[in-house]
N, C-alpha and C positions, 0 to 999 in steps of 0.2 A: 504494500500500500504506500504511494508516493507522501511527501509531507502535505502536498499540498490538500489532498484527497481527505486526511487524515486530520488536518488542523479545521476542517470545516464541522466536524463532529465532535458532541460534549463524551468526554472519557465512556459511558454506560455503551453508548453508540459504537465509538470506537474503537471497543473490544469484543461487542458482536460481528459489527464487519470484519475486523481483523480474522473473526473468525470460523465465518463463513470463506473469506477468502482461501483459509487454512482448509476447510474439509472439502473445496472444491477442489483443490489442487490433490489431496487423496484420493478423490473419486467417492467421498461419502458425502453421495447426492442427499439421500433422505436426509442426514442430519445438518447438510447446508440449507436443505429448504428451510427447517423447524428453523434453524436461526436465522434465516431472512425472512419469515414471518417476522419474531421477534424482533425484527429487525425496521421494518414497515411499520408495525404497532409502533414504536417507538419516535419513529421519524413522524407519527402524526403529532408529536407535541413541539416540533418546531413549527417557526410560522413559516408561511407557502414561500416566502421570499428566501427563505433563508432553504428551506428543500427542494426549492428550485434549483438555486446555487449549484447544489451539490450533486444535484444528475446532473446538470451541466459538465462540470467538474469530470465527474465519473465518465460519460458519453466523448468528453475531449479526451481522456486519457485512456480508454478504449478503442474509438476509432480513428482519431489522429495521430498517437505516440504508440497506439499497438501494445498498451499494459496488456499482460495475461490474466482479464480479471473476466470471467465468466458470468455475463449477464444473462440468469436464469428468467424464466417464465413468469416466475411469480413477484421478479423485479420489473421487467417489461410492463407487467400488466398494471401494476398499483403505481410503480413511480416513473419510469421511463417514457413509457409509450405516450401517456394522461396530458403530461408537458411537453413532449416533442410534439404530439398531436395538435394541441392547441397554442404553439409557436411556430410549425411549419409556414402558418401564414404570417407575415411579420417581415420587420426592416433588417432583420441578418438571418442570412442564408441555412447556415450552422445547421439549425437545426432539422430541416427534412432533408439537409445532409447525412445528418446522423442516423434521422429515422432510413433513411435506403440502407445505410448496414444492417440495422437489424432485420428490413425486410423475407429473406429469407426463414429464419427464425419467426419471424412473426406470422407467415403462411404456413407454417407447419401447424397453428394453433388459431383456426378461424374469428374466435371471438376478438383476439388481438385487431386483427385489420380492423374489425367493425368499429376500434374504439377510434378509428382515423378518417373514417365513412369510406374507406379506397374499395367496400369489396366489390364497384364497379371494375376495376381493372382483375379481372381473373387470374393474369399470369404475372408473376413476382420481376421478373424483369421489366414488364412494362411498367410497373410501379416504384421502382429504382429508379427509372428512365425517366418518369414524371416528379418524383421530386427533386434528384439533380434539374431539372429544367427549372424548377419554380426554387433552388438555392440559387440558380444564377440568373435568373429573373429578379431574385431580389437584391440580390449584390453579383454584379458582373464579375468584379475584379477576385473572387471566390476562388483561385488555383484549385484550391482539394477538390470542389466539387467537377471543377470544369476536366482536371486530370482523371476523377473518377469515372464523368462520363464518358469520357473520351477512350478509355480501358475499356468500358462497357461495350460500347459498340464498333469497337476495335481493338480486340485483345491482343498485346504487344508481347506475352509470355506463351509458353506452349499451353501450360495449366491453364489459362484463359481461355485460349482457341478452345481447346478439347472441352472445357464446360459449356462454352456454348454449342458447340457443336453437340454433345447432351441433351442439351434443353432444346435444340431445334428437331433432332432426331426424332424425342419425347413427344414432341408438338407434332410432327408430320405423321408421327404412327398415330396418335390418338386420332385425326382425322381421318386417318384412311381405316381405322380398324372395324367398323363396320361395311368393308366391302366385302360382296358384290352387293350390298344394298346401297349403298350410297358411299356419300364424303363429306364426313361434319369437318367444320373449321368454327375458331371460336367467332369467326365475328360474323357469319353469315351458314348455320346450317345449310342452304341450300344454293344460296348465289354465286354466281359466276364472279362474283370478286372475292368469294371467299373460295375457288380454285386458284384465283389470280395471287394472292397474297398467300396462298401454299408453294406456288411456285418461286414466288422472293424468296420463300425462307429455303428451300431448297439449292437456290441461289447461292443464298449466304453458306448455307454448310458445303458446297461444292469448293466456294472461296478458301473457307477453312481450312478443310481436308486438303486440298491443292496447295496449302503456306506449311502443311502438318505432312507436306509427301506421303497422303492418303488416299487419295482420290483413287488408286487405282482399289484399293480395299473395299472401297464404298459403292465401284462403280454399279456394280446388279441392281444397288436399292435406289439408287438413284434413280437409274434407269429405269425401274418399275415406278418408283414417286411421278418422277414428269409423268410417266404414260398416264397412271390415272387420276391427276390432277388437270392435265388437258384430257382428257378423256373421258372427264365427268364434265368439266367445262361444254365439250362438244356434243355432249348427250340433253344436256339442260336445253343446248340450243337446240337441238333438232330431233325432240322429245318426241316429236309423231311416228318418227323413224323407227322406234325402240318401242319394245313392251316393257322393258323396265331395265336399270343398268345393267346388270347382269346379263342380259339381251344385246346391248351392248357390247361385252366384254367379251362374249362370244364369236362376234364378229370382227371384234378388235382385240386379240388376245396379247395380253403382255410378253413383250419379247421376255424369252426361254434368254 
């Protein structure tokens, strides 16, 4: 625990966090929780100014200095998320800076997002993507955020490429995984612009794999993705054609 982190809290405080921090670093999850409860109980007898503070505090030295201080569920939900949620909107950036780190963390656990109203954006990247946009919407000159997005939708590491290429893979299979019935896409179950924006992402993982000398590994899935994402595209259009896609796909069988 930094001084700084530590001089913001009265001694009882103090030695709870210190001591949660200790049984998170053992891996004794149960009994870090029971003491960040106690820990929450406690923090409600300071005033909001001063508990503000100190997630601040904690959230800078988290995701800015990269402390190894494990921010549990049950800190997100009471102290983290409550303030970053209601400062996202605001004259510094900071904070739905901060809250895009935990994003991922926060979608594994749905009531979380709901405390942010985001659970319009369904996929946790686009939600990163949205509030880096609105950190540097509120302060341009914001390097951390602008560097973050800029990693986001340009992964400059191998471990970058390869998670996104992950989460794009994730995404294309879930759309096509009810064929020969159709092709759900999240933004248009049945539109011809939700085959179109299967093909971008498609796109980009081609991109990917191609910077990751993959492409040739990936070439069959690939190769089946385009056919039936333009291939449900061309059945939408010429639906008198077909008794249904499957009828379709028979006539148009994906290259072997």
């Amino acid at each position: 625990m930094t001084e700084i982190l530590k001089n913001l809290l009265d001694e009882p405080e103090r030695i709870l966090w210190h001591k949660y921090v200790k049984e998170q670093v053992v891996g004794e999850t149960f009994r870090a929780t029971q003491l960040v409860s106690d820990f929450i109980e406690a923090m409600k007898a300071y005033s909001a100014k001063r508990r503000d503070a100190w997630v601040e505090e904690l959230c800078r030295q988290v995701v800015d200095q990269h402390v190894p201080i494990y921010v549990n569920h049950k800190l997100l939900a009471e102290l983290v998320v409550p303030l970053l949620g209601r400062k996202q909107i605001g004259p510094c950036g900071d904070p739905a800076r901060w809250l895009a780190h935990f994003i991922d963390q926060m979608y594994q656990n749905p009531p979380l997002v709901q405390l942010i109203a985001m659970w319009f954006l369904p996929d946790p990247r686009e939600a990163k993507i949205a509030l880096l946009k609105r950190a540097l919407a509120w302060d341009p000159s914001n390097k951390l955020a602008a560097d973050a997005l800029k990693e986001l939708l340009s992964p400059s590491t191998s471990q970058g490429r390869q998670k996104r290429m992950k989460e794009l893979s994730n995404s294309i299979c879930l759309a096509l995984h009810e064929v020969p019935l159709g092709v759900l896409t999240s933004r248009d179950r049945t539109g011809v612009d939700g085959c179109d924006q299967g093909l971008v992402d498609v796109q980009e993982f081609c991109m990917l794999a191609e910077q990751e000398k993959q492409l040739d590994l990936y070439a069959k899935d690939v190769g089946r993705w385009r056919h039936l994402f333009n291939g449900y595209k061309d059945y939408l259009m010429n639906r008198s054609c077909y008794s249904n896609f499957a009828d379709y796909l028979e006539k148009h069988p994906v290259p072997a």
